[in-house]
DSSP file (Angstrom, degrees, kcal/mol; ACC not computed):
  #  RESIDUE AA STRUCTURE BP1 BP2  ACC     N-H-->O    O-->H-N    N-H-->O    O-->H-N    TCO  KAPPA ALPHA  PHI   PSI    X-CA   Y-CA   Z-CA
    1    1 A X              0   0    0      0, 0.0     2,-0.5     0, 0.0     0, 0.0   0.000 360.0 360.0 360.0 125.2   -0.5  136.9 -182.7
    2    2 A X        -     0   0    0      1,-0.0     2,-0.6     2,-0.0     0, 0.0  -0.695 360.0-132.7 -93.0 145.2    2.4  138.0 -184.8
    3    3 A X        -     0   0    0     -2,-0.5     2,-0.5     1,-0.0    -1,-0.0  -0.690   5.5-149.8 -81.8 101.8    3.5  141.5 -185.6
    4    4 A X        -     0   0    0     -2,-0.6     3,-0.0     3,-0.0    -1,-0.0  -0.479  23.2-139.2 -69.0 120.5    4.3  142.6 -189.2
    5    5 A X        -     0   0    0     -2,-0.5     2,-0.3     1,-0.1     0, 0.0  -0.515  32.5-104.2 -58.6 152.0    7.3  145.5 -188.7
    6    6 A X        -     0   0    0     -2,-0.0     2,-0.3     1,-0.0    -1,-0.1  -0.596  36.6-130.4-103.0 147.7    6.5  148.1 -191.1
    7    7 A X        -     0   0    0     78,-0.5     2,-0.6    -2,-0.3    47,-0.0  -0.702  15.6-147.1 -95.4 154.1    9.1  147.7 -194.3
    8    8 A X        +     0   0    0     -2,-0.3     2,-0.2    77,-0.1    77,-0.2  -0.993  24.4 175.3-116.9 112.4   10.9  151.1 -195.3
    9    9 A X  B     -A   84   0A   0     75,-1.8    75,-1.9    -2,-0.6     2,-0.4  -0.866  26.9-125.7-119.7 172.7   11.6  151.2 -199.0
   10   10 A X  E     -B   53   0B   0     43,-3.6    43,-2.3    44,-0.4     2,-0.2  -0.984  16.2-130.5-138.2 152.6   12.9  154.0 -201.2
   11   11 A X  E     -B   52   0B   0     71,-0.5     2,-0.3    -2,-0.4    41,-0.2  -0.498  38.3-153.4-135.2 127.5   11.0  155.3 -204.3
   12   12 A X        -     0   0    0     39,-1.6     2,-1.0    62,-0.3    62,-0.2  -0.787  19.1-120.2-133.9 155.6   14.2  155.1 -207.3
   13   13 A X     >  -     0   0    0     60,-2.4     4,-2.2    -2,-0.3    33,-0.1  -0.885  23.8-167.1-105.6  97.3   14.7  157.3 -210.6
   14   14 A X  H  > S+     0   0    0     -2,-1.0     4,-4.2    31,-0.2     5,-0.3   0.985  83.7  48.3 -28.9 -74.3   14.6  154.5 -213.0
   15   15 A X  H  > S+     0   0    0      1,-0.2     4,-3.0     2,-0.2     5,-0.3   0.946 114.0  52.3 -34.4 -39.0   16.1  157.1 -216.3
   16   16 A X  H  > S+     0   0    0      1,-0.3     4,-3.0     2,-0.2     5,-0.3   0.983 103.9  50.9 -90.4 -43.7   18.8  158.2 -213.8
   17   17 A X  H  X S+     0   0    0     -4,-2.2     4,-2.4     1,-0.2    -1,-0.3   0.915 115.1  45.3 -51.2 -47.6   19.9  154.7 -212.9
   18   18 A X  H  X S+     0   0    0     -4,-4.2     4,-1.6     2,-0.2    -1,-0.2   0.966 116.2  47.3 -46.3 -57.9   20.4  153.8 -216.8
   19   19 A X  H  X S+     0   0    0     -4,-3.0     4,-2.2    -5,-0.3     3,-0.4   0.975 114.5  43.4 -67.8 -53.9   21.9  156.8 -217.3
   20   20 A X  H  X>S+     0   0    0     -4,-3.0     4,-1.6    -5,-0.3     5,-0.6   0.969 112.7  50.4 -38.0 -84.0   24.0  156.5 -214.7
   21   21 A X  H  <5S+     0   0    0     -4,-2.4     4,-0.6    -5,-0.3    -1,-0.3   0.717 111.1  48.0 -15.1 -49.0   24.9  153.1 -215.1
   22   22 A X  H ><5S+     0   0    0     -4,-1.6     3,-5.5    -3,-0.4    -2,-0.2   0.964 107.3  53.0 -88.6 -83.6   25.7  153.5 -218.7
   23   23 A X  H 3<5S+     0   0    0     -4,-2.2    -2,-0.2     1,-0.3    -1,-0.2   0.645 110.1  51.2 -45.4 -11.0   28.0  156.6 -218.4
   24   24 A X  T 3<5S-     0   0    0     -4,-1.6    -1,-0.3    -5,-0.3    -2,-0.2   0.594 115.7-122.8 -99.5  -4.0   30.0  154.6 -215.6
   25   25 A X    < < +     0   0    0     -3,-5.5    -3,-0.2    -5,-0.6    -2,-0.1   0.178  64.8 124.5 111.2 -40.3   30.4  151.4 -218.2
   26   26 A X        -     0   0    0     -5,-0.2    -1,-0.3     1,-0.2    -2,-0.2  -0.352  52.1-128.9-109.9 165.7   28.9  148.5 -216.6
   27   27 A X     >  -     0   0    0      4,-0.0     4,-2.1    -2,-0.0    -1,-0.2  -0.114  34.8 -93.1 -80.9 164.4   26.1  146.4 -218.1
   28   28 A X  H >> S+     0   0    0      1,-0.2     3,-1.9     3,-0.1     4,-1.1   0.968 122.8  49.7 -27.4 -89.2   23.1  145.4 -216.7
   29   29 A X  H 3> S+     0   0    0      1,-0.2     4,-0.7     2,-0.2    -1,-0.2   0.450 107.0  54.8 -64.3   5.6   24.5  142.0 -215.3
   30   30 A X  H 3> S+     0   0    0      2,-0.2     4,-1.7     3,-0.1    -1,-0.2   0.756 108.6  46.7-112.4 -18.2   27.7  143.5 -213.6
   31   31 A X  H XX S+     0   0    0     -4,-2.1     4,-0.9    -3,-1.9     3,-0.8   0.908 112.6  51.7 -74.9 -67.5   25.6  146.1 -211.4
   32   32 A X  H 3X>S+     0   0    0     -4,-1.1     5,-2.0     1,-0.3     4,-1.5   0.615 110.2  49.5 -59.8 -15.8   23.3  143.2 -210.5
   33   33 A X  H 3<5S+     0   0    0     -4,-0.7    -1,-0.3     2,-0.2    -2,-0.2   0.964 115.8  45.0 -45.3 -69.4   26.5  141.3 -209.5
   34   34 A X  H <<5S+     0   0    0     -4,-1.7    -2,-0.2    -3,-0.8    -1,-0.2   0.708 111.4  45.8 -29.7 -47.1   27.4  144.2 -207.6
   35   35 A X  H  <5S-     0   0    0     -4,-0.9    -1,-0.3     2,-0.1    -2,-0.2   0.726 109.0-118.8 -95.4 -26.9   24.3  145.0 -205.9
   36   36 A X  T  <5S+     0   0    0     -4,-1.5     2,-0.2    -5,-0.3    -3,-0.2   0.605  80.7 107.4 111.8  30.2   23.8  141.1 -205.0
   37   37 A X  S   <S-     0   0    0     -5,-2.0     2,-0.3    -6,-0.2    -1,-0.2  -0.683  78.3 -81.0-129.6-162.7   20.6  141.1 -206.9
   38   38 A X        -     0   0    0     -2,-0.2     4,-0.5     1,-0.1    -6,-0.1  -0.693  37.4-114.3 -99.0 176.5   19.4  139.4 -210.5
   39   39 A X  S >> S+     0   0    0     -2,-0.3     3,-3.6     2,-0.2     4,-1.6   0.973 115.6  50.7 -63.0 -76.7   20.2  141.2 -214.0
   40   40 A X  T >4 S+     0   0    0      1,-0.3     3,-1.8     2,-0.2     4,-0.4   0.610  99.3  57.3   9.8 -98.5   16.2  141.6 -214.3
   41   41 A X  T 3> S+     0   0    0      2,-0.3     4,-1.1     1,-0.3    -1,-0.3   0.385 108.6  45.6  -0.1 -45.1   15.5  143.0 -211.3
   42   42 A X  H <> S+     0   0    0     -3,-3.6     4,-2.3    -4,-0.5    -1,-0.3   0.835 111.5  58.3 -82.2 -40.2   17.8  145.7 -212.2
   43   43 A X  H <X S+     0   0    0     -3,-1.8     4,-1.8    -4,-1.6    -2,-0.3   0.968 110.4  45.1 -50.5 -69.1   15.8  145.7 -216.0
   44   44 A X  H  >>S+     0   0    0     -4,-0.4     5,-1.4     1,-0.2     4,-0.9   0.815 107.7  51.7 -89.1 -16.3   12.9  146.4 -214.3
   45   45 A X  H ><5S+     0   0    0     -4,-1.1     3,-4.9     4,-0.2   -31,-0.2   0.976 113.0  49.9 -28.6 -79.8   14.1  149.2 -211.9
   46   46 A X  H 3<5S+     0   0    0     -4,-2.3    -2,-0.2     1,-0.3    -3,-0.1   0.839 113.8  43.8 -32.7 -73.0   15.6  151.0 -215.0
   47   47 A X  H 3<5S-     0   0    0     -4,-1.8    -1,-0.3   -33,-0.1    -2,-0.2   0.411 115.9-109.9 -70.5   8.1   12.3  150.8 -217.0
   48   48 A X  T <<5S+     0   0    0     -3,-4.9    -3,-0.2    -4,-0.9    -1,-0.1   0.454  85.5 121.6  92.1   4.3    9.9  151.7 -214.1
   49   49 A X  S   <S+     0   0    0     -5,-1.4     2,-0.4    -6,-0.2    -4,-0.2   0.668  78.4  43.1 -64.3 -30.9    8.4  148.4 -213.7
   50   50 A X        -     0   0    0     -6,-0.7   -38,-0.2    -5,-0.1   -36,-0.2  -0.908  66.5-174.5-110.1 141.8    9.7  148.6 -210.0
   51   51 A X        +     0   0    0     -2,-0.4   -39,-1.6     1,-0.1     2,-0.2   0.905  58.6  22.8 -99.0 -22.1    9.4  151.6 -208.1
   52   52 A X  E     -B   11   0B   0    -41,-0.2     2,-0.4   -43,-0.0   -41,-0.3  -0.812  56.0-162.5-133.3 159.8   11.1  151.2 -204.9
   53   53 A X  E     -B   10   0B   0    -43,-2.3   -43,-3.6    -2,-0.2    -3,-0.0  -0.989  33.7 -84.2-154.5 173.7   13.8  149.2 -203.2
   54   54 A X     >  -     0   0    0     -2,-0.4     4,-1.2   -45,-0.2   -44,-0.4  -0.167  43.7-111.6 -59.7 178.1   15.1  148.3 -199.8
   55   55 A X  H  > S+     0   0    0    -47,-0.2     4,-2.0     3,-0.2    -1,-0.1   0.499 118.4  57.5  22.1 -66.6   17.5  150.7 -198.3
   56   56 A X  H  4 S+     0   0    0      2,-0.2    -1,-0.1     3,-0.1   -47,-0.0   0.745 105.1  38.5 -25.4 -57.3   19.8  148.0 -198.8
   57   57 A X  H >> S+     0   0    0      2,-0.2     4,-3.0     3,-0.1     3,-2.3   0.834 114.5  64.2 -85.3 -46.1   19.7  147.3 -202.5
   58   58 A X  H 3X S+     0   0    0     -4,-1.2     4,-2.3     1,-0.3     3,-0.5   0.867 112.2  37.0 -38.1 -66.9   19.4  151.5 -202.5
   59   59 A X  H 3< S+     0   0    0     -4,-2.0     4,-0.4     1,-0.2    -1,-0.3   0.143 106.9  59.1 -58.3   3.8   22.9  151.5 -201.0
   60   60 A X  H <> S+     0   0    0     -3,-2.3     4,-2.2     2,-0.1    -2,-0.2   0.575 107.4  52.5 -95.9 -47.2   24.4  148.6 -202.8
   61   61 A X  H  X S+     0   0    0     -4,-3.0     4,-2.3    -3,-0.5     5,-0.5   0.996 110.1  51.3 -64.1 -61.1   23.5  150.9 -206.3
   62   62 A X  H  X>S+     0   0    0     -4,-2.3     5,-3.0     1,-0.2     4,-1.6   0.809 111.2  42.4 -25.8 -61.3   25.3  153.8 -204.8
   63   63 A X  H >45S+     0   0    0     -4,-0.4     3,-0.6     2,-0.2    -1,-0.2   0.979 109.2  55.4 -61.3 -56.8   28.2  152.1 -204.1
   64   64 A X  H 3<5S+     0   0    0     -4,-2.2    -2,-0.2     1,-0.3    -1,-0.2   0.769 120.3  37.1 -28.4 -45.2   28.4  150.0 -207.4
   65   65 A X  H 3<5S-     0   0    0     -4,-2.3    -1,-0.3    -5,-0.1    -2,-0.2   0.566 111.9-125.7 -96.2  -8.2   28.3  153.5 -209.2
   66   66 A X  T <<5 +     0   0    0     -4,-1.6     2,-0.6    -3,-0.6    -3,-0.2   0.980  45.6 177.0  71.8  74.1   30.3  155.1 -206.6
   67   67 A X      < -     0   0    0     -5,-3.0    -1,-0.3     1,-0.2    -2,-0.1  -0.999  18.6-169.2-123.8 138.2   27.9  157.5 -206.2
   68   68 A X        +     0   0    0     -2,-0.6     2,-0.8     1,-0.2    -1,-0.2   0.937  63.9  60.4 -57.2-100.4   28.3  160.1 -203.6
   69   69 A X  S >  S-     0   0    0      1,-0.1     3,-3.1    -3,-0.1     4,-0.2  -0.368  72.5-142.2 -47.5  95.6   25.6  161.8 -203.1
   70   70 A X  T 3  S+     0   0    0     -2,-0.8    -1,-0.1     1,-0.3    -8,-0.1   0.357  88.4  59.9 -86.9  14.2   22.9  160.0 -202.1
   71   71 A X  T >  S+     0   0    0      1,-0.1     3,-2.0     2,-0.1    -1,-0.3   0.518  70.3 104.0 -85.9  -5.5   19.9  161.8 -203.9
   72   72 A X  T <  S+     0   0    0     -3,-3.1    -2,-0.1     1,-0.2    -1,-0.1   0.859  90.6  31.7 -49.0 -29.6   21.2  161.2 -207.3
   73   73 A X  T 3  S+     0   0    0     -4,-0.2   -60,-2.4   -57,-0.1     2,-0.3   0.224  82.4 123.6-118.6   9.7   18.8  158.6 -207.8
   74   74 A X    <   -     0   0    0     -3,-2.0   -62,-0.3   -62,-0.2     5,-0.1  -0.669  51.9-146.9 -72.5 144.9   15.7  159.4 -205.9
   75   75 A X  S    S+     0   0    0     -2,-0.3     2,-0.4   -24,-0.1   -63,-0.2   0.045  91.6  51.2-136.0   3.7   12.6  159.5 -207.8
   76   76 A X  S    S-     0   0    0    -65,-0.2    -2,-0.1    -5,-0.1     3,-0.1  -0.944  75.9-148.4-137.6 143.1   11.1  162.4 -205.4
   77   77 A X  S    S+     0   0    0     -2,-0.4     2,-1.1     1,-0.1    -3,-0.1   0.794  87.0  70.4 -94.2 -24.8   13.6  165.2 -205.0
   78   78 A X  S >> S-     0   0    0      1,-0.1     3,-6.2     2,-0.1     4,-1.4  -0.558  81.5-149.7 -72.8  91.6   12.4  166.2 -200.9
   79   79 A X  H 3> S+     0   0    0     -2,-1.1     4,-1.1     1,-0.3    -1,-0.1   0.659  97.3  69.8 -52.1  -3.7   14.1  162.7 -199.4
   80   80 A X  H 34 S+     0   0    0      2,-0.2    -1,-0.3     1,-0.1    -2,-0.1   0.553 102.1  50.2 -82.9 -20.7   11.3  162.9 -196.7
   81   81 A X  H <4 S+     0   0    0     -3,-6.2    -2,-0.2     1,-0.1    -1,-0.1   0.974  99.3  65.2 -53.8 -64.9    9.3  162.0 -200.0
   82   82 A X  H  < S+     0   0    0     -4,-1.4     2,-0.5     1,-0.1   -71,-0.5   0.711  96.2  51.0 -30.0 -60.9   11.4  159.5 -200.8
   83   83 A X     <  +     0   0    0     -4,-1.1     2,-0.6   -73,-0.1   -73,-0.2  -0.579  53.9 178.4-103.8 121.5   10.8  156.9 -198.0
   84   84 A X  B      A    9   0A   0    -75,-1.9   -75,-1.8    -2,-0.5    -3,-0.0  -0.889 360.0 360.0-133.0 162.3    7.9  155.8 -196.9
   85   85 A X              0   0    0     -2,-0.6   -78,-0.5   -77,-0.2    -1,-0.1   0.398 360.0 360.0 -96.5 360.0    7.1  153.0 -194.1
């Protein structure tokens, strides 16, 4: 019998990624370069079509907008919200 591990994702502020995104300059396709994912993917974050991403991708945006602070873009403001297993 195999054992599924339980996946940790984190729950993303679509608006704030757009906004963000846009006030640092890069398009769509040059954060998804950035973050190692497709141009899409990023489309549907922004417009709320996806709600969550890995831990991974989460920290991939950050860096790519050279964000600091790593609530800017959580979609819950209590970060114990934020992640759920």
């Amino acid at each position: 019998m195999t054992r599924k591990l339980p996946t940790t994702t984190v729950m993303i502020n679509g608006a704030a990624l757009r906004e963000i995104r846009i006030r640092t300059g890069l398009s769509v396709a040059a954060l998804a370069v950035d973050v190692g994912v497709s141009r899409p993917y990023i489309a549907r974050l922004e417009l709320g079509h996806s709600l969550r991403v890995s831990p991974q991708v989460y920290d991939a945006i950050l860096r790519a907008l050279m964000i600091i602070d790593r609530r800017a873009l959580l979609a819950a403001p209590d970060p114990d919200l934020a992640v759920a297993s």
